[in-house]
PyMOL Python script that loads the backbone (N, CA, C, O; Angstrom):
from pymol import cmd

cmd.read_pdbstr("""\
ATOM      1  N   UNK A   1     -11.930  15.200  26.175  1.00  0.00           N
ATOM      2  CA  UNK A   1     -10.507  14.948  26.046  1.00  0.00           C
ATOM      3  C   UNK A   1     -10.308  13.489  25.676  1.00  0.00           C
ATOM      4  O   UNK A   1     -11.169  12.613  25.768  1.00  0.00           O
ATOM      5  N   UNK A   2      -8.748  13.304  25.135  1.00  0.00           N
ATOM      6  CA  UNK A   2      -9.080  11.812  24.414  1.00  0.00           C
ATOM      7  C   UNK A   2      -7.840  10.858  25.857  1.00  0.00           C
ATOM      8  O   UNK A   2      -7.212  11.265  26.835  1.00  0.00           O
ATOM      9  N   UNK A   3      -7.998   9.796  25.344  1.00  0.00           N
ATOM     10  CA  UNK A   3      -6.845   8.537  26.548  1.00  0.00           C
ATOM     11  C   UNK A   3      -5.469   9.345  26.329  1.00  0.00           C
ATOM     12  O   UNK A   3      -5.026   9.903  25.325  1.00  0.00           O
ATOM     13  N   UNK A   4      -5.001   9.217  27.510  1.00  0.00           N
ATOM     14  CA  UNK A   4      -3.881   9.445  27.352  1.00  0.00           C
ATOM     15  C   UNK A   4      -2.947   8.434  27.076  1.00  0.00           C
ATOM     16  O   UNK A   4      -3.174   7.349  27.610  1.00  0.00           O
ATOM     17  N   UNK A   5      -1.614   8.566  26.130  1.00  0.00           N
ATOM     18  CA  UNK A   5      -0.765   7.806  24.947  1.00  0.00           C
ATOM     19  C   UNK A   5       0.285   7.701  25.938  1.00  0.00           C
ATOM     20  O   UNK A   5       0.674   8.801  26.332  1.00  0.00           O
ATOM     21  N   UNK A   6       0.918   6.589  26.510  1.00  0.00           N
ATOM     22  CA  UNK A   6       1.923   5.916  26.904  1.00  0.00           C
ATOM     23  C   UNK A   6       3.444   6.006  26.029  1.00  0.00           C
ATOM     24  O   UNK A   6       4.045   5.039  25.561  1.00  0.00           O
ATOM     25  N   UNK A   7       3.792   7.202  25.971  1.00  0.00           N
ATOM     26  CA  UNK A   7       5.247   6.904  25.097  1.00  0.00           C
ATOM     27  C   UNK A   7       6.261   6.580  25.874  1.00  0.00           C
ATOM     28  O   UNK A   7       6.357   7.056  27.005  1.00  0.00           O
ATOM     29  N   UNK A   8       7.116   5.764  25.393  1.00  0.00           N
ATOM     30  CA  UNK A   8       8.246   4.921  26.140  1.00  0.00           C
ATOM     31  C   UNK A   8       8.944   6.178  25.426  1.00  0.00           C
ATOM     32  O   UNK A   8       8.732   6.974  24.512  1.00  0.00           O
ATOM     33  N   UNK A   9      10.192   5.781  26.691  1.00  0.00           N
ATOM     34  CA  UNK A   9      11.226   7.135  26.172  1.00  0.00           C
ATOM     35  C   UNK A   9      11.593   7.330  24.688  1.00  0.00           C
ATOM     36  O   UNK A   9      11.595   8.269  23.892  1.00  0.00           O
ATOM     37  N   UNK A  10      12.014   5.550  24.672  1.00  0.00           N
ATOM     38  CA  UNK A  10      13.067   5.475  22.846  1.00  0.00           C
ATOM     39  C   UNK A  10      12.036   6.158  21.977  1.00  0.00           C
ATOM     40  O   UNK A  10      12.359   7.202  21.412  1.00  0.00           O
ATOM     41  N   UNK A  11      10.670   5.594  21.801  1.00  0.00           N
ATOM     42  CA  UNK A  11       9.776   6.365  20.679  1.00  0.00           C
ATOM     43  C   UNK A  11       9.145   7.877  21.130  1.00  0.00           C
ATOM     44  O   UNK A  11       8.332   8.426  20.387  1.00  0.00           O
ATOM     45  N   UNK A  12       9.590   8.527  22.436  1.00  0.00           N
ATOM     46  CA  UNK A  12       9.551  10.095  22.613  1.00  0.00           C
ATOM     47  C   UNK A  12      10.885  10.790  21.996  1.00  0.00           C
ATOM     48  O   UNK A  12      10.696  11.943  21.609  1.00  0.00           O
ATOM     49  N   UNK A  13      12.217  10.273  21.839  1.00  0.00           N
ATOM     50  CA  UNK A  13      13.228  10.935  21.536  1.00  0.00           C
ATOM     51  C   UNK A  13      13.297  10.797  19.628  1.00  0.00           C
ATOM     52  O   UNK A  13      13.745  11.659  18.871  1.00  0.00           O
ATOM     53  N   UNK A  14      12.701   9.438  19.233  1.00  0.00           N
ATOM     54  CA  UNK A  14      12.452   9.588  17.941  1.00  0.00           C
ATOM     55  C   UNK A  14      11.573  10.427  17.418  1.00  0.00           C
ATOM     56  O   UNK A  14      11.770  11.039  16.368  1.00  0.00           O
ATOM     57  N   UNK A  15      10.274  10.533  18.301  1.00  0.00           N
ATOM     58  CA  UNK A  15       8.880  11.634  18.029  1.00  0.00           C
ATOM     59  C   UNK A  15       9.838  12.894  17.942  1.00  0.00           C
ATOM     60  O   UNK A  15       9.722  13.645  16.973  1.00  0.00           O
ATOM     61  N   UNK A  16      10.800  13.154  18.944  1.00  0.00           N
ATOM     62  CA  UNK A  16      11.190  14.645  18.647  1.00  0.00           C
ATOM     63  C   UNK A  16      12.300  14.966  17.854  1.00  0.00           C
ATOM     64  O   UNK A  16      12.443  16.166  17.619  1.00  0.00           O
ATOM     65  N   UNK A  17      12.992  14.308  17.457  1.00  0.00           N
ATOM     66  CA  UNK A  17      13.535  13.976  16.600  1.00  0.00           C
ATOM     67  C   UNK A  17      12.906  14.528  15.179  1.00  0.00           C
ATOM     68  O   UNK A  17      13.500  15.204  14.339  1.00  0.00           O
ATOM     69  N   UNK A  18      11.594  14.077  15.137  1.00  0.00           N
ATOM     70  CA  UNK A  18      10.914  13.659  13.724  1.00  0.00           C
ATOM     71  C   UNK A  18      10.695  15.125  13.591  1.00  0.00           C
ATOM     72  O   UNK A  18      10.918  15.719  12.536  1.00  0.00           O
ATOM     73  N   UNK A  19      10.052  15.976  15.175  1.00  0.00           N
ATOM     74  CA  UNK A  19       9.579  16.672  15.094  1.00  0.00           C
ATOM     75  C   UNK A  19      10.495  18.309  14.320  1.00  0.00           C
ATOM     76  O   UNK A  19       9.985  19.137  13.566  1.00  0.00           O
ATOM     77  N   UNK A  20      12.200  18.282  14.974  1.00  0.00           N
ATOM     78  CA  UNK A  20      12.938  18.807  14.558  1.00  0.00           C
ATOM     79  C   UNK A  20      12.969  18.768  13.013  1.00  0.00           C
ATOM     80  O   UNK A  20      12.937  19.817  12.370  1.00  0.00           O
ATOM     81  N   UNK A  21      13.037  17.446  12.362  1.00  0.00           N
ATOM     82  CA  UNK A  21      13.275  17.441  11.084  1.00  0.00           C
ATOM     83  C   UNK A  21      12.430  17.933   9.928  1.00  0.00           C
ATOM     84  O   UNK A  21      12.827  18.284   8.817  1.00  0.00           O
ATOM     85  N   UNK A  22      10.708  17.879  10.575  1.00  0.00           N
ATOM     86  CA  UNK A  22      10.029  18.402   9.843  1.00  0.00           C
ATOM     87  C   UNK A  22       9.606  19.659  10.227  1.00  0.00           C
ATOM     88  O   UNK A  22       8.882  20.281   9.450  1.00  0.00           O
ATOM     89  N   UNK A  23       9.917  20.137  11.260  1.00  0.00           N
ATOM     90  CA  UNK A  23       9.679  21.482  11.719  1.00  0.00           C
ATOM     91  C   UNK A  23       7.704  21.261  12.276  1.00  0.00           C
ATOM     92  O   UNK A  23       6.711  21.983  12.184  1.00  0.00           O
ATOM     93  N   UNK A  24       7.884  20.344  12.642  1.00  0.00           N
ATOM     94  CA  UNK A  24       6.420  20.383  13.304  1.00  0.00           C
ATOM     95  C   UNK A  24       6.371  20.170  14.961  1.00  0.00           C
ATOM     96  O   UNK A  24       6.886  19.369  15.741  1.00  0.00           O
ATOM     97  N   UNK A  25       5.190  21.684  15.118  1.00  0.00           N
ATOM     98  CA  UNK A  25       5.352  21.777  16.400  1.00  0.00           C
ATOM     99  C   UNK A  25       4.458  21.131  17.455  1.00  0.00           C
ATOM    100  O   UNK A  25       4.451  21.679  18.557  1.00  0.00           O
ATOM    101  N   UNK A  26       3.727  20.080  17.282  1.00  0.00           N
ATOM    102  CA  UNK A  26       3.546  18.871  18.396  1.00  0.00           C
ATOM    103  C   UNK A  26       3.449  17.603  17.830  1.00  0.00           C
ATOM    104  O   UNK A  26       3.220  17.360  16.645  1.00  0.00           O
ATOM    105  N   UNK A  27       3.714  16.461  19.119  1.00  0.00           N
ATOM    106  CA  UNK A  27       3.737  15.501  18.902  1.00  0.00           C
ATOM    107  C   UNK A  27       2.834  14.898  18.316  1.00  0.00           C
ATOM    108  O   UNK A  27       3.135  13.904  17.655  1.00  0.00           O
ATOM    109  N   UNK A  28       1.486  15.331  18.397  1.00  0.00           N
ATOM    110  CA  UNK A  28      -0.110  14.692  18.177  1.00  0.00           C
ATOM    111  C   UNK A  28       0.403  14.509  16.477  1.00  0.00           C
ATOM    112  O   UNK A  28       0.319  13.594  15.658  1.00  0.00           O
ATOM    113  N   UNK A  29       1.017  16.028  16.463  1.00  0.00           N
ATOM    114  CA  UNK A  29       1.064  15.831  14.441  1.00  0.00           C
ATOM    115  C   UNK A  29       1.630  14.549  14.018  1.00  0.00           C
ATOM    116  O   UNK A  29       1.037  13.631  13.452  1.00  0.00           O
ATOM    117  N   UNK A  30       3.096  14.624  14.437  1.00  0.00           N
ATOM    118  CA  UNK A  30       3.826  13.735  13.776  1.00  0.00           C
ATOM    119  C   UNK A  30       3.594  11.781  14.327  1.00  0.00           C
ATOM    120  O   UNK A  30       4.144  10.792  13.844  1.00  0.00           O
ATOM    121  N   UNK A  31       2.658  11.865  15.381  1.00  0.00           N
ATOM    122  CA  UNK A  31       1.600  10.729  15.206  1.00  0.00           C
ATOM    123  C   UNK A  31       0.728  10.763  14.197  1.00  0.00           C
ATOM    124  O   UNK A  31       0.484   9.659  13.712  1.00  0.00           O
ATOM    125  N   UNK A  32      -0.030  12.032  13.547  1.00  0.00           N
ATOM    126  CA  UNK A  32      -1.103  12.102  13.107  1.00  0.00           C
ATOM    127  C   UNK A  32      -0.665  11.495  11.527  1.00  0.00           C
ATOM    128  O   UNK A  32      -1.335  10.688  10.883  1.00  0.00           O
ATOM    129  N   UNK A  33       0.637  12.115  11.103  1.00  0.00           N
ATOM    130  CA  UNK A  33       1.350  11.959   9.971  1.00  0.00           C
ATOM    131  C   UNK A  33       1.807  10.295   9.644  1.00  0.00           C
ATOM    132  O   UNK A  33       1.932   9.814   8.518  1.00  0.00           O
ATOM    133  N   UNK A  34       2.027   9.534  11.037  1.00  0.00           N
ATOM    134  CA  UNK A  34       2.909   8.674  10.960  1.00  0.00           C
ATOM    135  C   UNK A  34       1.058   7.680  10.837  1.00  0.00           C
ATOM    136  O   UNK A  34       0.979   6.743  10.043  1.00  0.00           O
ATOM    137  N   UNK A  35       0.490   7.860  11.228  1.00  0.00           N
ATOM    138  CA  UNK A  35      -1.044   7.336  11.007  1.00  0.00           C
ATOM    139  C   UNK A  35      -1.920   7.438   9.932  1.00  0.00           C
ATOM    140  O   UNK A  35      -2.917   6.744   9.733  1.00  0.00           O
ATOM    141  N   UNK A  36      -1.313   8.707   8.979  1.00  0.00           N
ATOM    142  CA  UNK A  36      -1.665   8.809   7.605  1.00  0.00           C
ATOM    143  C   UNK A  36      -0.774   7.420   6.694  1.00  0.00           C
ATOM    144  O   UNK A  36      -1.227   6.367   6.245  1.00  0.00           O
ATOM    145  N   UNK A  37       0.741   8.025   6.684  1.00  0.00           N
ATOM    146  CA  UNK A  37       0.883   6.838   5.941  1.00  0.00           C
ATOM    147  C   UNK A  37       0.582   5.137   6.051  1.00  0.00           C
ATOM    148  O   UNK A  37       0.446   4.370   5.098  1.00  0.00           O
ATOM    149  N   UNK A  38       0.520   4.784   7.582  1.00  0.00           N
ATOM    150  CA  UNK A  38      -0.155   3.315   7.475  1.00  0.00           C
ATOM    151  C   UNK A  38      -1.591   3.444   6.980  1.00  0.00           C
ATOM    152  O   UNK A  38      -2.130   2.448   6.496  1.00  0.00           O
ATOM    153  N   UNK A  39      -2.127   4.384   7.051  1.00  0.00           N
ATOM    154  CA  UNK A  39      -3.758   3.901   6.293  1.00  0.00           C
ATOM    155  C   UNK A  39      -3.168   3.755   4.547  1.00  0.00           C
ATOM    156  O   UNK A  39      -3.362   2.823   3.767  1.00  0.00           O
ATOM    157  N   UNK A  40      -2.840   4.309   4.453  1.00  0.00           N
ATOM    158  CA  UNK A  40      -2.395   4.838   2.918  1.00  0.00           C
ATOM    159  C   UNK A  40      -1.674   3.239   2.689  1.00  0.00           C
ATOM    160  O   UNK A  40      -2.146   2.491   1.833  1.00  0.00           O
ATOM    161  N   UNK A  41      -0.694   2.888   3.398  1.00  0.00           N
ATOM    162  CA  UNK A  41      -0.169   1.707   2.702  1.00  0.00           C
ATOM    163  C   UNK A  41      -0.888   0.225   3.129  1.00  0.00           C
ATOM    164  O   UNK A  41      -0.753  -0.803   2.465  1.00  0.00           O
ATOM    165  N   UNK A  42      -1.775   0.352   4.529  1.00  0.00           N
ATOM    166  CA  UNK A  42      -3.366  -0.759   4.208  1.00  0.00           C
ATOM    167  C   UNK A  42      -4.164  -0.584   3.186  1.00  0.00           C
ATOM    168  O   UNK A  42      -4.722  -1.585   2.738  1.00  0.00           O
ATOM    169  N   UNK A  43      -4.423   0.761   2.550  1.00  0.00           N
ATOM    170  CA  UNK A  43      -5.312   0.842   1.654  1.00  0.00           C
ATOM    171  C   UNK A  43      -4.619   0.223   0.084  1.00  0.00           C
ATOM    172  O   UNK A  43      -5.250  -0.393  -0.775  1.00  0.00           O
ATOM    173  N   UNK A  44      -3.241   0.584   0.048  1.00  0.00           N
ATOM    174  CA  UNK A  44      -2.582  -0.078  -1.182  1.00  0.00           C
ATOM    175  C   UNK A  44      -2.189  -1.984  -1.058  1.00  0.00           C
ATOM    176  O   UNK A  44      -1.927  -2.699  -2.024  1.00  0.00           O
ATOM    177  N   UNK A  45      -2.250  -2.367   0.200  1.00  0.00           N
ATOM    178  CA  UNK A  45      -2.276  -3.622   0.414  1.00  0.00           C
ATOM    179  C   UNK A  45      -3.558  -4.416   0.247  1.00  0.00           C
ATOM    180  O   UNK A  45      -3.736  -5.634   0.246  1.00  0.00           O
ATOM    181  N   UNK A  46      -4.316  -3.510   0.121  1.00  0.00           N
ATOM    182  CA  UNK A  46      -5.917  -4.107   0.162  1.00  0.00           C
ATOM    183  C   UNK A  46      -6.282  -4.223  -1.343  1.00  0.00           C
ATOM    184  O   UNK A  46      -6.648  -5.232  -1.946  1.00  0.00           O
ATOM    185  N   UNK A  47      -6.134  -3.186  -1.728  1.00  0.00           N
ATOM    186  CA  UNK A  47      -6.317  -2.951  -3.604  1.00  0.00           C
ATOM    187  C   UNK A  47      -4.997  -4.065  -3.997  1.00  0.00           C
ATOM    188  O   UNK A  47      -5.745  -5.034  -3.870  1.00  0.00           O
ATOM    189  N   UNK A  48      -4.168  -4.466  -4.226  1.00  0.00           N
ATOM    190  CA  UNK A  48      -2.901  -5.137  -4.858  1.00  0.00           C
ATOM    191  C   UNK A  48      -3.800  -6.864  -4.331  1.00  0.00           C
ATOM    192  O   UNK A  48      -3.784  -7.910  -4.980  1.00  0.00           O
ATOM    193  N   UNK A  49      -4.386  -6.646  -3.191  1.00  0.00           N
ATOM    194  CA  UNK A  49      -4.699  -8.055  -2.787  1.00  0.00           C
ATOM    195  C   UNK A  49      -6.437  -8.274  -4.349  1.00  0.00           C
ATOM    196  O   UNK A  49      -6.511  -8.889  -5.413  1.00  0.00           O
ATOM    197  N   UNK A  50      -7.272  -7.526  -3.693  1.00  0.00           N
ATOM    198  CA  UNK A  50      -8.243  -7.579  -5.010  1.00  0.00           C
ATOM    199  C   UNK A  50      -7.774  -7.450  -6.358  1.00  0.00           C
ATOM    200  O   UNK A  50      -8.394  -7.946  -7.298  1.00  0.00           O
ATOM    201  N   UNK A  51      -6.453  -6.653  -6.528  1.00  0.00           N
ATOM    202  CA  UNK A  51      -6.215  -6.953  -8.372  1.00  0.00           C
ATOM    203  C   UNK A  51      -5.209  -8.290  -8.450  1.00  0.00           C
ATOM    204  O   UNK A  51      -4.535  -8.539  -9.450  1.00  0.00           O
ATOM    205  N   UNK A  52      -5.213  -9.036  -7.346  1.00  0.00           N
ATOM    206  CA  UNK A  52      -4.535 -10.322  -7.535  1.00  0.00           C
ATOM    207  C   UNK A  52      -5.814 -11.460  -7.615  1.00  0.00           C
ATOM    208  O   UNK A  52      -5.774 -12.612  -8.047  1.00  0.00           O
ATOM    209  N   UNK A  53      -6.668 -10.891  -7.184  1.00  0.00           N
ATOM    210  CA  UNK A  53      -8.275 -11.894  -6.994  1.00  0.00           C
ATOM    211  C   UNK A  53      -8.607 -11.504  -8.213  1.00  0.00           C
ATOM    212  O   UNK A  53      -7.858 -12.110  -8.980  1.00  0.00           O
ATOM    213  N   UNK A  54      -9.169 -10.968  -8.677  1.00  0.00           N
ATOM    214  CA  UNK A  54      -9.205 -10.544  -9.897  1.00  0.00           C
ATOM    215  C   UNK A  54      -8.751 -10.921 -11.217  1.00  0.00           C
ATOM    216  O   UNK A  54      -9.328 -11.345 -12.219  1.00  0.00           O
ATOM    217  N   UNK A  55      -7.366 -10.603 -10.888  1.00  0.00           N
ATOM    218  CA  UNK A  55      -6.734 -11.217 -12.173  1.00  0.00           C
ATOM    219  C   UNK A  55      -6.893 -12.930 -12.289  1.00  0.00           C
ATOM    220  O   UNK A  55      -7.126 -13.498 -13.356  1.00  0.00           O
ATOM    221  N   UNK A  56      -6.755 -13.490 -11.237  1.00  0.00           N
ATOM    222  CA  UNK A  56      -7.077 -14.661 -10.839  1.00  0.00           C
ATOM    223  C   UNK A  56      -8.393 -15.410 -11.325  1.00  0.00           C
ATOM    224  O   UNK A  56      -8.370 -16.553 -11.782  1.00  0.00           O
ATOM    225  N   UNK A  57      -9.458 -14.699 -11.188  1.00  0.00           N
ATOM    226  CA  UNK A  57     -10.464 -15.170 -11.752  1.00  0.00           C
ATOM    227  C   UNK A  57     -10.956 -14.474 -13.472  1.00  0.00           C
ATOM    228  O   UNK A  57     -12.091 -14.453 -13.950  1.00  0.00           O
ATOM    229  N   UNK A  58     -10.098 -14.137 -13.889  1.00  0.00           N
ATOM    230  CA  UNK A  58     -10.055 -13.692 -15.110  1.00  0.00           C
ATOM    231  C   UNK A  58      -8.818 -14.524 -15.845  1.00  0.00           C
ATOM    232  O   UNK A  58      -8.694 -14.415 -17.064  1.00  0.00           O
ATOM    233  N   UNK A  59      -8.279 -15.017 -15.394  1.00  0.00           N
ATOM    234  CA  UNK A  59      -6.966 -15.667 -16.367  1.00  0.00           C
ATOM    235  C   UNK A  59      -7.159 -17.004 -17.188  1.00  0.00           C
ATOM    236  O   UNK A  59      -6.648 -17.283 -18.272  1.00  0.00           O
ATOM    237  N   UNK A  60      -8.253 -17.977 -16.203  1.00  0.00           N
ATOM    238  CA  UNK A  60      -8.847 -18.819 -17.139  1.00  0.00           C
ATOM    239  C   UNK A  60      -9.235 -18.580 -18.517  1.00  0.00           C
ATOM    240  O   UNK A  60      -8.686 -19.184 -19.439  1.00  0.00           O
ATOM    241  N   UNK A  61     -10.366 -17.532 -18.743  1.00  0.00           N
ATOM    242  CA  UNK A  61     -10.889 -17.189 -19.661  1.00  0.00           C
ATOM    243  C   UNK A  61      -9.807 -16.164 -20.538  1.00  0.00           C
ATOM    244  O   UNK A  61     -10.279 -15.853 -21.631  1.00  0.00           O
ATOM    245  N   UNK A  62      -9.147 -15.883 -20.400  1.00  0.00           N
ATOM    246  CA  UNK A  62      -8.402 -15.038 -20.701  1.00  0.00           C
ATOM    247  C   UNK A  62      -7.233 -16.215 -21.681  1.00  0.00           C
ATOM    248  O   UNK A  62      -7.221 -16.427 -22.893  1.00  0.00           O
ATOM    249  N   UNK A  63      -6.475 -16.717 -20.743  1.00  0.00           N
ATOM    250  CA  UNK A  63      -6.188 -17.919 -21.081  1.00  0.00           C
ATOM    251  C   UNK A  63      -6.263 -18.777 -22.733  1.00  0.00           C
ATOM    252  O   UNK A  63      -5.460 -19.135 -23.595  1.00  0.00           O
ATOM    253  N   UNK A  64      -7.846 -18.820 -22.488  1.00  0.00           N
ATOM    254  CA  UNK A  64      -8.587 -19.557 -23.677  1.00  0.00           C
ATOM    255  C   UNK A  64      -8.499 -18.394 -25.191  1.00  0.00           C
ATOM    256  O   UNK A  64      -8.273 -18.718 -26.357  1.00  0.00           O
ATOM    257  N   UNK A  65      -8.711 -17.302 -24.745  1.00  0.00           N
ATOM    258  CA  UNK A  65      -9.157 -16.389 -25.781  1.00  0.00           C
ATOM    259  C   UNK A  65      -7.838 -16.220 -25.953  1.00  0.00           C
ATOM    260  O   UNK A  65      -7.755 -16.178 -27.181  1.00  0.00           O
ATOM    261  N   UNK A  66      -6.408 -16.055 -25.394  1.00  0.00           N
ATOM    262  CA  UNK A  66      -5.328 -15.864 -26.265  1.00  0.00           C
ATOM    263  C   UNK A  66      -4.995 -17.267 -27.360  1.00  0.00           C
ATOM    264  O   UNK A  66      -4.438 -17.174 -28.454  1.00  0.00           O
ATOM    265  N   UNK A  67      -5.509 -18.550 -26.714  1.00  0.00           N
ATOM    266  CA  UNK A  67      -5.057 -19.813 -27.438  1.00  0.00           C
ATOM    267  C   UNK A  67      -5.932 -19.173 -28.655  1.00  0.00           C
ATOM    268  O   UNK A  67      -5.100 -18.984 -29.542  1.00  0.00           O
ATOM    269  N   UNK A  68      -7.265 -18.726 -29.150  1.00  0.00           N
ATOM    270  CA  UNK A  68      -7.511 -18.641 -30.088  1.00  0.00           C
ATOM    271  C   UNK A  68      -7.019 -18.038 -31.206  1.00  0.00           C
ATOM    272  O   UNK A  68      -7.110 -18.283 -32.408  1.00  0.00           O
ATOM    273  N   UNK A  69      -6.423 -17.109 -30.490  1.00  0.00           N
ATOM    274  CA  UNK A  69      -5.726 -16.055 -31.560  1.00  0.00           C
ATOM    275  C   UNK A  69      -4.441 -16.725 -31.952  1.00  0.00           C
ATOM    276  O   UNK A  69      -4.022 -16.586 -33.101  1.00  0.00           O
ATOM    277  N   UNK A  70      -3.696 -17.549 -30.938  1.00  0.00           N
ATOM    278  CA  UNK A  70      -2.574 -17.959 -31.433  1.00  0.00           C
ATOM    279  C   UNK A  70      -2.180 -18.216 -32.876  1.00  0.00           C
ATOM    280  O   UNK A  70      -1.254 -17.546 -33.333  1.00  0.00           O
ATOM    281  N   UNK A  71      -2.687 -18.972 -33.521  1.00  0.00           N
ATOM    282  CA  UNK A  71      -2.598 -19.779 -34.670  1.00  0.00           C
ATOM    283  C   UNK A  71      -2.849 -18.771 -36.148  1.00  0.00           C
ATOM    284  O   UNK A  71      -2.634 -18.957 -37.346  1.00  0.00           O
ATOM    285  N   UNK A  72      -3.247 -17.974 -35.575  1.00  0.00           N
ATOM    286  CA  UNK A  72      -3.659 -16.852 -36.528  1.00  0.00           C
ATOM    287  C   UNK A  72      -2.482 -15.408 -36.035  1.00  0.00           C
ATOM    288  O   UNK A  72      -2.736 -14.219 -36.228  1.00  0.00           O
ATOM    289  N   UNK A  73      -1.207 -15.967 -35.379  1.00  0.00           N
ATOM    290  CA  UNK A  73      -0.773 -14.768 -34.850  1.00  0.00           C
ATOM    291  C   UNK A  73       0.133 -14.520 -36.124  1.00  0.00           C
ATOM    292  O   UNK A  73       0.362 -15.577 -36.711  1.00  0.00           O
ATOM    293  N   UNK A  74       0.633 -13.557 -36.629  1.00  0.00           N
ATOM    294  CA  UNK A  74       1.360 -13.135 -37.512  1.00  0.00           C
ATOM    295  C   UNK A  74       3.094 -13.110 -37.105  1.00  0.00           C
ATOM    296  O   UNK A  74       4.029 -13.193 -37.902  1.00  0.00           O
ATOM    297  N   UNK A  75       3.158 -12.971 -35.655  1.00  0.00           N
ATOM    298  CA  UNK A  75       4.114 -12.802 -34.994  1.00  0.00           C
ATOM    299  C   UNK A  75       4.754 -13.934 -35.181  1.00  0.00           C
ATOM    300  O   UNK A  75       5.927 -13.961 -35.554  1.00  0.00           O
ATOM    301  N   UNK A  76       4.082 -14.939 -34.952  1.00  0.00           N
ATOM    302  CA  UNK A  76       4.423 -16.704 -35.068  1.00  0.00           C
ATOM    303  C   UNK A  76       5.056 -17.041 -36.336  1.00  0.00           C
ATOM    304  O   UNK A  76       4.389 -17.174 -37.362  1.00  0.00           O
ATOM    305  N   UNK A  77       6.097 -17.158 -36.307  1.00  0.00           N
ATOM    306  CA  UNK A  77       7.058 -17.685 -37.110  1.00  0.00           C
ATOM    307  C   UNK A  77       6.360 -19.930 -38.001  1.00  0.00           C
ATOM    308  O   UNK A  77       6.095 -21.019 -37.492  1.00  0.00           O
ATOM    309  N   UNK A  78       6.408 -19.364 -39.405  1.00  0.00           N
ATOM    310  CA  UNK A  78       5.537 -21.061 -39.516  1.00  0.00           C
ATOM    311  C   UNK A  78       6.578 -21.657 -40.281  1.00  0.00           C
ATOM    312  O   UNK A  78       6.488 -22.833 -40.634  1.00  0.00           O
TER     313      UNK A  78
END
""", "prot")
cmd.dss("prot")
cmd.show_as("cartoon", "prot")
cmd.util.cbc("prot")
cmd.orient("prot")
């Protein structure tokens, strides 16, 4: 058997609450649900943090290789 979960009243009347609205019949679920989406939005906070590292260490060089093309851009009004 697992610890037993300490719910304060206010977050037992919201749990059942939740539970009415989605038609789910125990509490464990609509913990289980409410524990899906925080992994889900650590896992999108984690990826957004590496494509900011990322881009970061790619913009130097990146940087350089658009100055080259500049001068040769067609777009560029002379």
């Amino acid at each position: 058997m697992g610890i037993p979960l300490m719910i304060q009243e206010d977050d037992n009347k919201r749990i059942e609450h939740l539970k009415k609205d989605f038609a789910i019949h125990k509490k464990i679920d609509v913990i289980r649900a409410g524990l899906a989406l925080l992994e889900k939005e650590a896992e999108r906070i984690k990826r957004v943090k590496r494509w900011k590292h990322a881009a970061k260490l790619v913009s130097k060089s990146s940087a350089e290789v658009n100055k080259e093309f500049q001068p040769h851009s067609r777009l560029k009004s002379s």
